[in-house]
BASE-356502 format. One record per atom (N, C-alpha, C): residue in three letters; x, y, z. Coordinates in steps of 0.05 Angstrom, whole numbers, padded with zeros to 5 digits, always signed. Atoms other than C-alpha are relative to their C-alpha. Layout:
BEGIN
ALAXYZ;...
***
This chain:
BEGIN
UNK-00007+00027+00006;UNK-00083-00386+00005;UNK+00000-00017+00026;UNK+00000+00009-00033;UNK-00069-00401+00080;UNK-00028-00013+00014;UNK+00016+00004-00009;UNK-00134-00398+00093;UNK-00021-00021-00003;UNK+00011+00021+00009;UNK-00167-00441+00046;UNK+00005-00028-00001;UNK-00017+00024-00007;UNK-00123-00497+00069;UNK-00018-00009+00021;UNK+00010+00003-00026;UNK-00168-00540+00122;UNK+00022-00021+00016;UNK-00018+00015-00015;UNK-00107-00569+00159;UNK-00010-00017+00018;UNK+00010+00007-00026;UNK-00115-00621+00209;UNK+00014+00008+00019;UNK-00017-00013-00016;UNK-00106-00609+00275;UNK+00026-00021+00011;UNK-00030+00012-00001;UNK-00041-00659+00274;UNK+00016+00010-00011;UNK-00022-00019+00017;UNK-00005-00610+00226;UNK+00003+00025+00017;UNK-00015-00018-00021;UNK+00040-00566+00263;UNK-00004+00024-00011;UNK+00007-00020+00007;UNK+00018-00513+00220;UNK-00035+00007+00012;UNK+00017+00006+00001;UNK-00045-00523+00248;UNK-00014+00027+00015;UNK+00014-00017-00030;UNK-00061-00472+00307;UNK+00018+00032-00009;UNK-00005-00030+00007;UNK-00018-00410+00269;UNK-00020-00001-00018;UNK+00026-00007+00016;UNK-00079-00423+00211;UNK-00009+00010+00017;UNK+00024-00009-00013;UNK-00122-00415+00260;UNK-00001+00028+00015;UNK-00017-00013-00001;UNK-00090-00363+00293;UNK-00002+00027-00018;UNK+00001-00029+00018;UNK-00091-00320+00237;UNK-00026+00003-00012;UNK+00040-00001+00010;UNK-00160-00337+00216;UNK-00016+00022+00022;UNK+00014-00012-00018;UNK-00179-00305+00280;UNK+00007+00027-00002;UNK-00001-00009-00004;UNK-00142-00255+00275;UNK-00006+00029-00025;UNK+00006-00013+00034;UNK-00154-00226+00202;UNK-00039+00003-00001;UNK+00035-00002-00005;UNK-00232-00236+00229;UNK-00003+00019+00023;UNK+00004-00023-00019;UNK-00224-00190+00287;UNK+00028+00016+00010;UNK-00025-00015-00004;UNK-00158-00153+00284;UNK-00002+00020+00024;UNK+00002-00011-00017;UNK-00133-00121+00343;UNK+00001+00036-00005;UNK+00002-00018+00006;UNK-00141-00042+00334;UNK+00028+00016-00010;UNK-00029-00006+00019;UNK-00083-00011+00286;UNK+00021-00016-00010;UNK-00025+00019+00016;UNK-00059-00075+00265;UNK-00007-00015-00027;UNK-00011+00014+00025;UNK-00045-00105+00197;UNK+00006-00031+00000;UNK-00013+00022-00005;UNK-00026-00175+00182;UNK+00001-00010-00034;UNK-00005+00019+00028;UNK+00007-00201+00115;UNK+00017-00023+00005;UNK-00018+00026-00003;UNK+00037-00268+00106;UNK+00027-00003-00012;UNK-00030-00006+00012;UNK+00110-00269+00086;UNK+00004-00031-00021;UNK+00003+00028+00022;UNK+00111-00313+00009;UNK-00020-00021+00010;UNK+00015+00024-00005;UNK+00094-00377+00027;UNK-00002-00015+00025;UNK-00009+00014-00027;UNK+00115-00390+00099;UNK-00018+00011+00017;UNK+00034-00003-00017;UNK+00042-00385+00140;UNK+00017+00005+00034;UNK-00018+00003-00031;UNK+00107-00387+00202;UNK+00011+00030+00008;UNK-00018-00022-00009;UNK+00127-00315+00182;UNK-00027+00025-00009;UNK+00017-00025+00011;UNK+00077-00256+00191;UNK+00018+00024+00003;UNK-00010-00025-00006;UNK+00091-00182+00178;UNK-00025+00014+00003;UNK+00031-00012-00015;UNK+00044-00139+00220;UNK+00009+00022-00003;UNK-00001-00028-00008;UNK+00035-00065+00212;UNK-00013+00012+00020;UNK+00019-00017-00029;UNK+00019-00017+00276;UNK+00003+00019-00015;UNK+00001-00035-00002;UNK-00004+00049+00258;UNK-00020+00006+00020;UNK-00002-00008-00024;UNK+00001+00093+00308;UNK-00029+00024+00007;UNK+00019-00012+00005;UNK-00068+00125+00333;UNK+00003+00031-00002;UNK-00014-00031-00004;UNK-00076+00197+00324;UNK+00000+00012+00021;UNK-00004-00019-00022;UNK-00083+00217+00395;UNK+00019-00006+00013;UNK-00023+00013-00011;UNK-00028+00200+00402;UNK+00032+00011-00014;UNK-00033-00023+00014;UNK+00052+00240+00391;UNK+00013-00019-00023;UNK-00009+00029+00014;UNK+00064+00176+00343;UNK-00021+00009-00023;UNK+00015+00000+00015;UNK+00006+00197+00307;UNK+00012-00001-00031;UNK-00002+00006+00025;UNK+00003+00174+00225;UNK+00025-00009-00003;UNK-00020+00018+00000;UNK+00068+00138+00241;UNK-00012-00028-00002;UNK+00001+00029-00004;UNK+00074+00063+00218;UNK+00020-00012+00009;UNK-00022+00017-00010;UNK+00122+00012+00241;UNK-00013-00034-00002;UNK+00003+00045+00010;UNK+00127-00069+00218;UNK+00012-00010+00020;UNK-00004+00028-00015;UNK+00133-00121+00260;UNK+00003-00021-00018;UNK-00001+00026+00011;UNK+00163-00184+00235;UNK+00000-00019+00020;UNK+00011+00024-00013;UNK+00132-00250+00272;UNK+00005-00022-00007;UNK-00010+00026+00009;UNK+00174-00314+00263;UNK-00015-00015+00024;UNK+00018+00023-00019;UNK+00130-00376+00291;UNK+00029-00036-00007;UNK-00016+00014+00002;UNK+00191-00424+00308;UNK-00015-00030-00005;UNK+00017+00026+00007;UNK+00180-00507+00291;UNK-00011-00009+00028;UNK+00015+00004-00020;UNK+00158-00518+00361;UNK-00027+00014+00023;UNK+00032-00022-00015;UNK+00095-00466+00373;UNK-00005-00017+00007;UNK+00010-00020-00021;UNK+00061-00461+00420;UNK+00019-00011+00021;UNK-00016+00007-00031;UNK+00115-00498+00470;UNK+00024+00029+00001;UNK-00012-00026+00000;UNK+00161-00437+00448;UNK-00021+00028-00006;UNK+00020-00026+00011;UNK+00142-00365+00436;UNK+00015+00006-00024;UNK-00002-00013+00030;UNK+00140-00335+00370;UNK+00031+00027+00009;UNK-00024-00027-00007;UNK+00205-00279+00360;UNK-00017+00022-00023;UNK+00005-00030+00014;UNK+00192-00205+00346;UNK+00017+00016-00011;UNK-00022-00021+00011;UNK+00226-00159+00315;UNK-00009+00022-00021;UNK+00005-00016+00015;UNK+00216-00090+00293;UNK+00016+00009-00016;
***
C-alpha cells in the first residue's frame, strides 16, 4: 500500500517511502522488512542469522520507529 502511494517530496512521510522502496528492491543480506498496520513510521525487520555462523538458523526482529522529525533525528531500535 505504502508503495503505491506517490508522495510528494513535501510530505514528511516522504524519504521513509523511499527508503523502503529501496530497500525491499535490494535488501541488505538476511534481512526482512514488514510494515507495522498502517504506520509506513514503524518497520519490523527480521535478521536471520547466516549459517556460518554459531547463530546459525536463529531469527531475531528488530522494531524501527521513524520519529516525526526524520532524518534530523535517528530512527530508535529495539530488539
Amino acid at each position: 500500500k505504502f508503495l503505491s502511494n506517490n508522495l510528494k517530496s513535501s510530505n514528511p512521510n516522504y524519504r521513509i517511502q523511499r527508503e523502503l522502496k529501496e530497500f525491499l528492491k535490494s535488501p541488505p543480506p538476511g534481512l526482512s522488512v514488514k510494515i507495522s498496520g498502517k504506520n509506513v513510521r514503524l518497520w519490523v525487520i527480521t535478521l536471520s542469522m547466516p549459517d556460518n555462523s554459531i547463530y546459525a538458523g536463529d531469527k531475531y526482529k528488530l522494531r524501527v520507529q521513524f520519529p516525526n522529525d526524520y532524518p534530523t533525528s535517528p530512527p530508535s531500535v529495539f530488539f
